[in-house]
C-alpha positions as a printed NumPy array, in Angstrom:
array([[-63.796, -13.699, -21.402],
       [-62.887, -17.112, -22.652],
       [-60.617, -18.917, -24.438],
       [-60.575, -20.782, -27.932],
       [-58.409, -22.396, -30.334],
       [-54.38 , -21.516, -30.001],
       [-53.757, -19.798, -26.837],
       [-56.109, -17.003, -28.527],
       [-58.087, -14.962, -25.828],
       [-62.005, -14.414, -26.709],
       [-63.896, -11.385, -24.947],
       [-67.387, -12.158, -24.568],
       [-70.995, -10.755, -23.323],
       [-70.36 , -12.063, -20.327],
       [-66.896, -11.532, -19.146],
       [-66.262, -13.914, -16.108],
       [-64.891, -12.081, -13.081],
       [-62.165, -11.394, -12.292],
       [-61.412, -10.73 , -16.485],
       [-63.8  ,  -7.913, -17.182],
       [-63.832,  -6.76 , -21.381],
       [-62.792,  -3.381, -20.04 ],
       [-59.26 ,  -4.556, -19.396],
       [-58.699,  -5.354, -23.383],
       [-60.809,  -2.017, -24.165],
       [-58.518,   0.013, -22.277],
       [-55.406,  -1.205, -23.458],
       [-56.727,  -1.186, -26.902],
       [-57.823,   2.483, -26.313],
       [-54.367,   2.989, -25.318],
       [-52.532,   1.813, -28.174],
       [-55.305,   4.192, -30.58 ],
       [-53.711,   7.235, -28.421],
       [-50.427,   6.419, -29.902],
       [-48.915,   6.157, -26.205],
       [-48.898,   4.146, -22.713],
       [-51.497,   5.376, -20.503],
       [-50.676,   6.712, -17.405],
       [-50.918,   4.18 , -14.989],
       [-48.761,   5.292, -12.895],
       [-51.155,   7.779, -11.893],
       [-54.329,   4.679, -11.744],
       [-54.864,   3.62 ,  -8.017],
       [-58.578,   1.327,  -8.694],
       [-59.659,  -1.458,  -6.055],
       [-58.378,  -4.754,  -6.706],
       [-60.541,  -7.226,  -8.015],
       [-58.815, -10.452,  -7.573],
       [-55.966, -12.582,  -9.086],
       [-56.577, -13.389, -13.196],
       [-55.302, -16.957, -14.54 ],
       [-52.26 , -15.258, -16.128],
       [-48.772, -15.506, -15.834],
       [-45.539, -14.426, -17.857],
       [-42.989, -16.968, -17.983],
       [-39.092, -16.23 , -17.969],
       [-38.953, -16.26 , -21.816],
       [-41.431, -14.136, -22.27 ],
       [-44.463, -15.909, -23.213],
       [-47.991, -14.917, -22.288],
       [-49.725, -17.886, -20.892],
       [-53.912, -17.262, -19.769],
       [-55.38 , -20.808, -18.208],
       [-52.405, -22.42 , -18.577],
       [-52.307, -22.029, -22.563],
       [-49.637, -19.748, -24.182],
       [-51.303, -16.631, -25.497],
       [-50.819, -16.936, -29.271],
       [-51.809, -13.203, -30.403],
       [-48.495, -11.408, -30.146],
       [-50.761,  -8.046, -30.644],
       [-52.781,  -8.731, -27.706],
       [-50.011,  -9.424, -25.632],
       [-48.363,  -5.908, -26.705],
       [-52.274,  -4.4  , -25.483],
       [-51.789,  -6.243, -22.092],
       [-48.306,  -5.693, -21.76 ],
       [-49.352,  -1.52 , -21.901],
       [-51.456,  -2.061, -18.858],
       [-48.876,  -3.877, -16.47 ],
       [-48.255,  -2.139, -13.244],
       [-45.649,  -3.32 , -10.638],
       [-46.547,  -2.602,  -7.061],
       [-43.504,  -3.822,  -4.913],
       [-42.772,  -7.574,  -5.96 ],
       [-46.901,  -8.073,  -7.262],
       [-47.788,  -7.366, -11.022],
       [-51.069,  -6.55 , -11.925],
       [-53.067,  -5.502, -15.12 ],
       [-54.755,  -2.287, -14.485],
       [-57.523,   0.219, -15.476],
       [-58.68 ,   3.802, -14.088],
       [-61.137,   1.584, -12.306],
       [-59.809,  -1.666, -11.903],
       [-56.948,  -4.581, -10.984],
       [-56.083,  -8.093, -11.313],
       [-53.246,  -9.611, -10.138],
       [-50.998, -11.887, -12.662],
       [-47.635, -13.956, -12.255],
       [-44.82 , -13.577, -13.56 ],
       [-41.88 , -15.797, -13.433],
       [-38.727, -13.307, -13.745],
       [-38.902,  -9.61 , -15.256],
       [-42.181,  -9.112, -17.451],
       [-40.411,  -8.165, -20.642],
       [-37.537,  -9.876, -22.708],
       [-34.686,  -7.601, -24.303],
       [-34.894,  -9.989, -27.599],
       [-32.221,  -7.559, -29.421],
       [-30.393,  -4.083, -29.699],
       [-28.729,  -1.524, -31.622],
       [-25.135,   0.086, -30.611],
       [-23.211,   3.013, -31.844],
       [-20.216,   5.004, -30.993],
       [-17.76 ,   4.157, -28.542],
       [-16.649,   4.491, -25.122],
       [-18.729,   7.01 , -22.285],
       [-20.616,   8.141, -26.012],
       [-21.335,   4.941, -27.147],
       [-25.642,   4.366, -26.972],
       [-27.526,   1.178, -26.934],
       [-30.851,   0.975, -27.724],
       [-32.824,  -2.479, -26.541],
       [-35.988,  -3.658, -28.276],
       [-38.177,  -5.875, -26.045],
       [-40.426,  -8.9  , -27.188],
       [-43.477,  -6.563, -27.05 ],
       [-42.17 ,  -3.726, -29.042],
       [-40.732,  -1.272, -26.573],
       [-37.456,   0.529, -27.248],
       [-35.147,   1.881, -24.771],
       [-31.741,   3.59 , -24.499],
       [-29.753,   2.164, -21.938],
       [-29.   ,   5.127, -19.399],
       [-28.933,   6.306, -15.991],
       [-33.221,   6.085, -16.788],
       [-32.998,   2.844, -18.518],
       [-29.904,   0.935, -16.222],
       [-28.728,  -2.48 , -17.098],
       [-28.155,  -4.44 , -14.089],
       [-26.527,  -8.301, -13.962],
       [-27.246, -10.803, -10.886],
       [-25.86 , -14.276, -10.484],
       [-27.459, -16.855,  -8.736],
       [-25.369, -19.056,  -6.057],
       [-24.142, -21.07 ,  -9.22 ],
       [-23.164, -18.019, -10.626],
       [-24.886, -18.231, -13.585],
       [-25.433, -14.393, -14.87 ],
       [-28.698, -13.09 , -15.684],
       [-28.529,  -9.48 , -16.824],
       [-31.504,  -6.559, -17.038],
       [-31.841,  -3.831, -18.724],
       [-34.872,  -1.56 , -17.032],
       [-37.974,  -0.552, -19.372],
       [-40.316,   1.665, -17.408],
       [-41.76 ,   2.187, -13.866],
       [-40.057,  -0.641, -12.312],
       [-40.814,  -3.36 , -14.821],
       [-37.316,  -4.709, -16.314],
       [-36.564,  -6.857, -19.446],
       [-34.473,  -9.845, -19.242],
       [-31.544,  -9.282, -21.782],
       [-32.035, -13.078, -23.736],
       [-28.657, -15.106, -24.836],
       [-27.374, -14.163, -27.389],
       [-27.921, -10.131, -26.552],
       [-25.676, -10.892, -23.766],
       [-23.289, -12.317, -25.469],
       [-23.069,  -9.561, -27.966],
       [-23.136,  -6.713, -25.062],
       [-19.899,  -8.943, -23.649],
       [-18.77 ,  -8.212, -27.01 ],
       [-18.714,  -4.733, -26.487],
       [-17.241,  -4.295, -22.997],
       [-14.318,  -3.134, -21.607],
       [-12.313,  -2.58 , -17.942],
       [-13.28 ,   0.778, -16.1  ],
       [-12.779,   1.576, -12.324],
       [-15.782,   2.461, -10.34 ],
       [-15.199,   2.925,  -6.368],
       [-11.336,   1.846,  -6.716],
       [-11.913,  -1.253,  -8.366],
       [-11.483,  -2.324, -11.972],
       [-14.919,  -3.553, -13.345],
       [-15.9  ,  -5.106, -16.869],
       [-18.901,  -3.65 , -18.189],
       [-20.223,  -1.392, -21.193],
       [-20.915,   2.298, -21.682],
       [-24.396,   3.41 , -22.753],
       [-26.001,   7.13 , -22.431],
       [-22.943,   8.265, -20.269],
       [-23.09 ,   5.924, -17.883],
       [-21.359,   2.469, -17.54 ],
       [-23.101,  -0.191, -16.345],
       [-20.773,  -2.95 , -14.607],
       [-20.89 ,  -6.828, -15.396],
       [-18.203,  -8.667, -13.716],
       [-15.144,  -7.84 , -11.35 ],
       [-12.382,  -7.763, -13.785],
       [-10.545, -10.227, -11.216],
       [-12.953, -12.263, -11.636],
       [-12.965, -12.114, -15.599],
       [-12.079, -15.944, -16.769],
       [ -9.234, -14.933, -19.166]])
């Protein structure tokens, strides 16, 4: 495999470990299927780290150059399997290790209806995935010491989606004060369950 012009990733006869063709073949075999494959279920011998890495905003860089093929980044992005705080791109026989900065996926926008405990959001991430917020798909908000916010909203199989700017601000929008545990929290419904942001006491009014 090698690179050329723009960021775009070239598969060649001679594939230079650890980047073998069969990692783009499989992915692309995936998307002809119509679904994700199962790799969950794919346990194959590592074969080293690859030269990739997702940043925080989502882009796809390979040797330090940003992937430019946004439908080769949705094939690689079909193959990414989380195993404890490592990533990895993975075949049935197969697995490189990549980097990536935050969560692998960005939540670039989303749909709401209804209101209240029946209100439903539905996320759409930078590589095409859709996904009802829910007890399956939570949305979760940390803050680092600065307390700066940085919500999630979970995709699949442990890899999350980084809700970008102005989706937050919108899903602010939306919330509203509920008590969880004896203590009034801001948040927002979705799929039946409510999915807390900020303390209401802490809420800067």
């Amino acid at each position: 495999m090698a690179k050329g012009t723009e960021g775009h990733i070239i598969v060649t006869d001679r594939a230079a470990s650890p980047t073998p063709e069969s990692l783009i073949a499989a992915a692309r075999q995936a998307q002809k299927e119509g679904k994700l494959p199962p790799v969950h279920l794919w346990d194959p011998p590592f074969c080293g780290d690859l030269d990739m890495e997702i940043r925080r905003d989502g882009t796809w860089f390979y040797q330090g150059t940003p992937i430019g093929r946004k439908p080769l980044v949705r094939l690689f992005s079909t193959i990414l399997k989380r195993e404890g705080e490592k990533f990895f791109l993975v075949t049935p026989v197969e697995k490189v290790g990549i980097r990536v900065e935050d969560a692998p996926f960005v939540a670039v926008d989303f749909e709401a209806a209804g209101e209240g405990p029946e209100q439903a959001i539905s996320f759409t991430t930078n590589v095409g995935d859709v996904v009802l917020a829910g007890p399956g798909h939570p949305i979760r908000v940390t803050r680092d010491p600065g307390g700066e916010p940085s919500p999630y909203v979970h995709v699949r199989a442990g890899l999350d989606a980084l809700i970008d700017r102005k989706s937050f601000y919108r899903l602010v929008d939306l919330g509203e004060a509920h008590g969880v545990d004896g203590r009034e929290w801001f948040g927002v419904w979705s799929g039946g369950a409510f999915f807390r942001i900020i303390p209401v006491a802490e809420l800067d009014l």
